[in-house]
N, C-alpha and C positions, 0 to 999 in steps of 0.2 A: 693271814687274811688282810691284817693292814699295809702289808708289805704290797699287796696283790691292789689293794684299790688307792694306793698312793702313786704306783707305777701305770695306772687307768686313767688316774688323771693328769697325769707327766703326758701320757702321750694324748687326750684329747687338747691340752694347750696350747700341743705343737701342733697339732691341724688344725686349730682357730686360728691361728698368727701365719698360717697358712692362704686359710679360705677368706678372712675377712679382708685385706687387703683388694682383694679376685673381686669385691665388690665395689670397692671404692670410687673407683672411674667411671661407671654405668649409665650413671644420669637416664636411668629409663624411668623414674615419678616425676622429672622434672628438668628435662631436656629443652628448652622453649627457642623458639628464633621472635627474632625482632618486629617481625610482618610476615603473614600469613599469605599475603596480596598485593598487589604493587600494581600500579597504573602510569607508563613511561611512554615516551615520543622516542624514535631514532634519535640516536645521540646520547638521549639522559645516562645520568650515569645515578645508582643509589647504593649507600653502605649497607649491608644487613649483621647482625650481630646476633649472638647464639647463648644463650644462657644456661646454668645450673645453680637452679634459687634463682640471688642476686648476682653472683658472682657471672662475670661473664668468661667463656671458656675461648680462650685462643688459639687452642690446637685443631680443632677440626677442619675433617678435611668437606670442601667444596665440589660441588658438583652443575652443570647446568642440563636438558635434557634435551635441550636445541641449540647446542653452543651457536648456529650460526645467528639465532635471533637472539639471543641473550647469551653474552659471554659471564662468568664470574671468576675472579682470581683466587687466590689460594687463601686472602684475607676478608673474603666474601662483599669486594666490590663489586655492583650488578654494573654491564655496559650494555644499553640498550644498543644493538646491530642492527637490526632488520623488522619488518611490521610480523607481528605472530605471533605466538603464546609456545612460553615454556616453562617449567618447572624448576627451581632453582633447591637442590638440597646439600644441609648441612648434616654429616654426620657424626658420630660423637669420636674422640682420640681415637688413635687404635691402640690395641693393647688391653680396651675391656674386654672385659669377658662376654657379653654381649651387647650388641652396637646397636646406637640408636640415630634414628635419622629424623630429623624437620622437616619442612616443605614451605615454598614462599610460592604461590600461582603468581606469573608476571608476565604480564599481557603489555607488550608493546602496539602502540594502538595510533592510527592517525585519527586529528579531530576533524568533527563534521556537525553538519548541522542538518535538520530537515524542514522543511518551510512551505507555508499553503497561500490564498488569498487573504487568510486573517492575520495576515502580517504586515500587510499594508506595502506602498511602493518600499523597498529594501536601498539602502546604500551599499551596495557588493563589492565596494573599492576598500573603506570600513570592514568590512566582513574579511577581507581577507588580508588586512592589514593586522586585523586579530589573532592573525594563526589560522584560523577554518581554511580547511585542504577539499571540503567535498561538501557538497549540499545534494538532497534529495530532495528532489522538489512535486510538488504535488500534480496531478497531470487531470483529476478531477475526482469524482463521485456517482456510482450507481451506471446505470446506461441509460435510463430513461428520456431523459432528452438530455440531448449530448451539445445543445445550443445551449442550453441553463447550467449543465452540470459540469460542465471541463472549467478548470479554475482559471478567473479570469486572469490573473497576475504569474501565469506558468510561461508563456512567452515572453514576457518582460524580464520576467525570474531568470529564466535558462540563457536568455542572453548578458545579462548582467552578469551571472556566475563564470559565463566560459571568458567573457570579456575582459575579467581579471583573473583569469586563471587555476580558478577553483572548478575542482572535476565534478562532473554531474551525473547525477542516477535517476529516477522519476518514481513515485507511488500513485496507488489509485485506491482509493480508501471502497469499499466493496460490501454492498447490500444483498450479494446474490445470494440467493437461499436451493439454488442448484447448477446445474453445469452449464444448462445452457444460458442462464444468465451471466455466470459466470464468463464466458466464452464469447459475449457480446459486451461486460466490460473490458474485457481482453482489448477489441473492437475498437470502442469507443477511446481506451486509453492510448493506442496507437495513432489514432486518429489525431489525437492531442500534441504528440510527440513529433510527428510528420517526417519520419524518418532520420531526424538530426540523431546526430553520435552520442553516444553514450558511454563514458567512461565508466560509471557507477551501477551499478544492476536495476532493473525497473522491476519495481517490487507491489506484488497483493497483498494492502493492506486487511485483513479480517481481524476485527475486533468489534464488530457493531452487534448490540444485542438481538439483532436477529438470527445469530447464526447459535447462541447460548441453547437452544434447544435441539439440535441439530447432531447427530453421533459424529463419530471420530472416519467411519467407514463415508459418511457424505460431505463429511467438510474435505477429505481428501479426493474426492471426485473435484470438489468444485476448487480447490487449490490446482487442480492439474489440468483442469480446463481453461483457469486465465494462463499460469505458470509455462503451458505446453505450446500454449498459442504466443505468449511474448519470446521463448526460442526459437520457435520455427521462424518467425519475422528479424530473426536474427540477433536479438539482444539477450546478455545474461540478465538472470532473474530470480527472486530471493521473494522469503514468504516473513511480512512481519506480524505480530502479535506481542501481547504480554505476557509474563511468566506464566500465572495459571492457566489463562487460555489454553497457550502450547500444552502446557500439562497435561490439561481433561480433553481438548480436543484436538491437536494440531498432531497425531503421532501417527498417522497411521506412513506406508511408504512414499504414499504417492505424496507425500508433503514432504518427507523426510531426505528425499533425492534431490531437492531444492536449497542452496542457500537458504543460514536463517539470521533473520534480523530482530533480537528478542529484547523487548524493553522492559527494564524492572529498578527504579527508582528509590534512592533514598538507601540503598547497601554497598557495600566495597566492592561485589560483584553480586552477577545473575543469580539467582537459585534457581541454578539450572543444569543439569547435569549432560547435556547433550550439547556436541559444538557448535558453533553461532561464528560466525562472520563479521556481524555490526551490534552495537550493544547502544541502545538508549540509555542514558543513566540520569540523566534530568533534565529542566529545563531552568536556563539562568539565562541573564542579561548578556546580549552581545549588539558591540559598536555597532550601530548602522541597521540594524534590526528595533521593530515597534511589537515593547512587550516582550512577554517571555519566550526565547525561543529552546526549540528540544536540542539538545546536545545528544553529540553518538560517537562514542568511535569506532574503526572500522581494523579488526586486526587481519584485512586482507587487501594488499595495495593495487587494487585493482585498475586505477591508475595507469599501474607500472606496466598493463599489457595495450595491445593496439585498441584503439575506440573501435566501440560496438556499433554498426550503422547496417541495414540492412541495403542490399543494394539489388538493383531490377535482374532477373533473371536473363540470362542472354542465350537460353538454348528457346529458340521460337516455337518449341512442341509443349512448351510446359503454358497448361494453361487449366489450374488449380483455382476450386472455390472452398471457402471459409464456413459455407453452409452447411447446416446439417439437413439430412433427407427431407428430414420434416420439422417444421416447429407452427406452434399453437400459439397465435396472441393471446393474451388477457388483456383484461381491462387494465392493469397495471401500465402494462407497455404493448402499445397498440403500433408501436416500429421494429423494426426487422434490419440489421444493419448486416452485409456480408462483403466480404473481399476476395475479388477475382487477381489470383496472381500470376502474371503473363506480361514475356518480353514485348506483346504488341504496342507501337508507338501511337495510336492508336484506341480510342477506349471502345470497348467491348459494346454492344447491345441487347437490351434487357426487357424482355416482355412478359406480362401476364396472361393467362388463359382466361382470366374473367376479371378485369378490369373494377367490376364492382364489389371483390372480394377483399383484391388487394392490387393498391397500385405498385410499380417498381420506379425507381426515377435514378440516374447517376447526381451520384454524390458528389464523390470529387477525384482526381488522382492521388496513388499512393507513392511510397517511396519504389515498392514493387509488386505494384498493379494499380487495379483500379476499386474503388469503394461503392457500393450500391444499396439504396435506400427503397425499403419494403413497409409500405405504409396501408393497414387494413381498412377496408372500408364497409364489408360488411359482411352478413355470415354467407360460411360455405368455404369451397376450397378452391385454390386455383395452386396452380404451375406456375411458378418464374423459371425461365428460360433465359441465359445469358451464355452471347454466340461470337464467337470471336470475329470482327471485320475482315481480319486481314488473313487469317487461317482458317475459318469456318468452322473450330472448333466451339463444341456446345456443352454447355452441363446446366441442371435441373434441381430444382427440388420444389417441396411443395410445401403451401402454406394455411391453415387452417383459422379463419375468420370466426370465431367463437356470435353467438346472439349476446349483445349489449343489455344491460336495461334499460326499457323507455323512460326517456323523463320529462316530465309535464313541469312548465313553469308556470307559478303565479304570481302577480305583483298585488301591491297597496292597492292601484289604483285599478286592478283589474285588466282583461283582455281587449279592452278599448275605452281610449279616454281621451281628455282634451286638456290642451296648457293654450295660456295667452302669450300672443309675442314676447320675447326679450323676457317670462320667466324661467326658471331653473329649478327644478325640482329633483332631491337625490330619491329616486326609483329603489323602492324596496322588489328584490326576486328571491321567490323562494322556489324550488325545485325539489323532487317528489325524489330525486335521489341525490346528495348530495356529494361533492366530485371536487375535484381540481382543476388548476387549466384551464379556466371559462375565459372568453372572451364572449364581446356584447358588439355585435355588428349592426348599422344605419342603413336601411334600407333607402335613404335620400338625405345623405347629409346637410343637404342646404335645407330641409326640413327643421331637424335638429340635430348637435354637437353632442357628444357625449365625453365623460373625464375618464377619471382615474376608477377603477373597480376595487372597489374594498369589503372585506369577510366582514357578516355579521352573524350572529346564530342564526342560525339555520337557514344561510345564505349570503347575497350579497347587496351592497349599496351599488347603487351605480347614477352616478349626476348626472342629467342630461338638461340642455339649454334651448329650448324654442328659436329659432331664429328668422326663421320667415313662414307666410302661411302656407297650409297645404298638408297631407297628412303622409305618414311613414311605418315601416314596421320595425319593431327591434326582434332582434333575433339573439339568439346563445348558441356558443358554437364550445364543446368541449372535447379537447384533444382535436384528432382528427375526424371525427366525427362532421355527419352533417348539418347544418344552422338549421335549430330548432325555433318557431315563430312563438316571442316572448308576449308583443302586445302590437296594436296599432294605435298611435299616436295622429291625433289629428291638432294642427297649429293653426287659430282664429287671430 
């Protein structure tokens, strides 16, 4: 018996001095690389180093997953090649028994910047003396009126940028809370743009808390409504947001066929698990820029292909409108903007069926076509009708003038009163529904002057100066709406 369990243990010795060796090499509790993450320009080059514990291991073997964008040598030098994103892994010796691998994510990335009117006039000679390769510049806000809302400083911007050589994209920050608003910022932001090249993707921006209540199945209606209308005009286009956003609502397809441009601040990268094109990562000081500006980069050289420009159609049968069959004003937006796209040299002619529903007026020319303005005037429906001059081609649709609510104004001094020469009195108006967009029209200016209109609760100041005798009406005119009779003024 002890013969029997002396030779039991002779032979499990020799398969421990066997097996435990087998594990030796493994480094599978504690295999680490140096960086998990890397952020490089063409050109860079960066070391990565590969551990077990402290010790660091010199034999593994290197891998890249895009060698053309990222090369790595056998000693796990990274060489940045080309703009892109790829996976850099280290594996463990060979010879273990089972092999363990790392991962470095390394995004080769151009810098960019994006930039609105709150950035004041720009030094662009400075900006690109910095490094910035691209700027996205702001092209405006909402549709509503599109004389207030296209940012002032985006033609200044866009020439200063291409003027020193830094490539350019456009954003239009987006209040719509459906398509066909959406599809008239589309509109408006083209408008802005006026057909100039476009290197960089012109992009809907959605992140305003109006869209927070909104499912994933209608923000994708209304992403593809601006989204579908900026390709068909010929420019690529990309959809921005912040991380969660994207997360709870930006997934459905019709967003997802889109370029993304995903901003998430203050991490090594996105928490984001779906791919992206341009990355906001913060905002920091650049030369030549007032205040903080957003920094991005862009791991797609979009650059490197031909500018985006749309250009006028030349077959003379194509004579396409932007309209939809029907659309409803609201009191929100009481304008109607559409685009007739057609090789005529030429602009098109545009009339209403009842005049006091809704007016139509030409806007202006397009890069390719013409633009036209549908402005409501009162309830009911009418036809716009827009007929090509030079081909007699026609297309229609129709427009619905919703009922307003009436609004009654009253002042301090009542619906008739008196000032003496040369005094000036600031005119308290209160209004039975309160609104935006008032203006206060002079039924005889040489009567009395009127100033500046400023909010007060539950309405407005408004100064007005006596200037010679004789008496006047004042009037409030809101939106497009008719001048409604404030008060009569009579000057002793």
């Amino acid at each position: 018996m002890k013969k029997r369990l002396g030779s039991f243990f002779l032979v499990f010795a020799m398969l421990m001095t066997l097996i435990i060796p087998a594990y030796a090499d493994t480094y599978t509790t504690d295999f680490m690389i140096s960086s998990t993450f890397a952020q490089m320009k063409k050109g860079d080059t960066m070391q990565l180093r590969v551990y077990s514990g402290t010790t660091e291991v010199t034999q593994a073997t290197w891998s890249s997953s895009n060698p053309s964008v990222v090369q790595v040598s056998s000693t796990g030098t990274v060489t940045a090649l080309a703009v892109g994103q790829a996976t850099v892994t280290a594996t463990s010796p060979t010879g273990a028994t089972v092999s363990c691998s790392v991962n470095c994510l390394v995004n080769v990335g151009i810098p960019g910047i994006d930039v609105s009117q709150h950035r004041g006039v720009i030094d662009w000679q400075k900006v690109k003396a910095a490094g910035i390769q691209f700027a996205i510049i702001r092209t405006g806000y909402g549709n509503e009126n599109w004389a207030k809302q296209t940012d002032t400083q985006f033609e200044a911007n866009y020439k200063g940028a291409t003027a020193n050589g830094i490539a350019v994209g456009a954003y239009h920050y987006s209040y719509a809370t459906n398509a066909t608003m959406a599809a008239q910022e589309a509109e408006m932001c083209l408008n802005a743009i006026k057909g100039r090249p476009m290197q960089y993707p012109v992009v809907f921006d959605v992140e305003d808390k109006v869209h927070n209540s909104l499912s994933a199945a209608q923000m994708g209606e209304i992403v593809n409504a601006f989204c579908s209308r900026i390709q068909q005009a010929g420019y690529k286009t990309a959809v921005y947001s912040y991380v969660n956003f994207y997360n709870a609502r930006l997934t459905s397809p019709l967003v997802t066929q889109y370029d993304t441009w995903i901003a998430h601040w203050g991490v090594s990268q996105p928490n984001f698990n779906r791919p992206y094109t341009m990355w906001q990562y913060s905002a920091q000081n650049v030369p030549g820029v007032n205040g903080l500006c957003d920094m991005n980069y862009s791991y797609v050289d979009y650059a490197g292909t031909a500018s985006q420009q749309p250009t006028k159609p030349t077959d003379p049968s194509v004579f396409a409108s932007s309209a939809l069959n029907s659309y409803a004003f609201t009191e929100q937006s009481q304008d109607y903007f559409y685009r007739i796209t057609t090789a005529d040299a030429a602009a098109p002619v545009a009339t209403s069926s009842d005049p006091n529903v809704a007016e139509v007026r030409f806007s202006q020319q397009s890069s390719d076509g013409y633009i036209f303005h549908v402005i409501q005037k009162g309830e009911g429906q009418a036809t716009i009708t827009t007929t090509s001059s030079v081909t007699g081609a026609s297309t229609s649709f129709t427009v619905t003038g919703n009922a307003l609510p009436k609004i009654v104004y009253f002042t301090d001094l009542g619906t008739n009163f008196s000032l003496q020469k040369g005094q000036t009195y600031s005119l308290r108006v209160m209004p039975t529904v309160i609104t935006s967009n008032v203006k206060f029209l002079i039924g005889n200016p040489s009567v009395i002057t009127g100033g500046t209109v400023q909010s007060t609760t539950g309405g407005w100041s408004y100064p007005i100066t006596a200037v010679n005798s004789g008496s006047t009406p004042i009037y409030a005119q809101v939106g497009n709406r008719a001048p409604v009779l404030v008060a009569t003024v009579t000057v002793s």
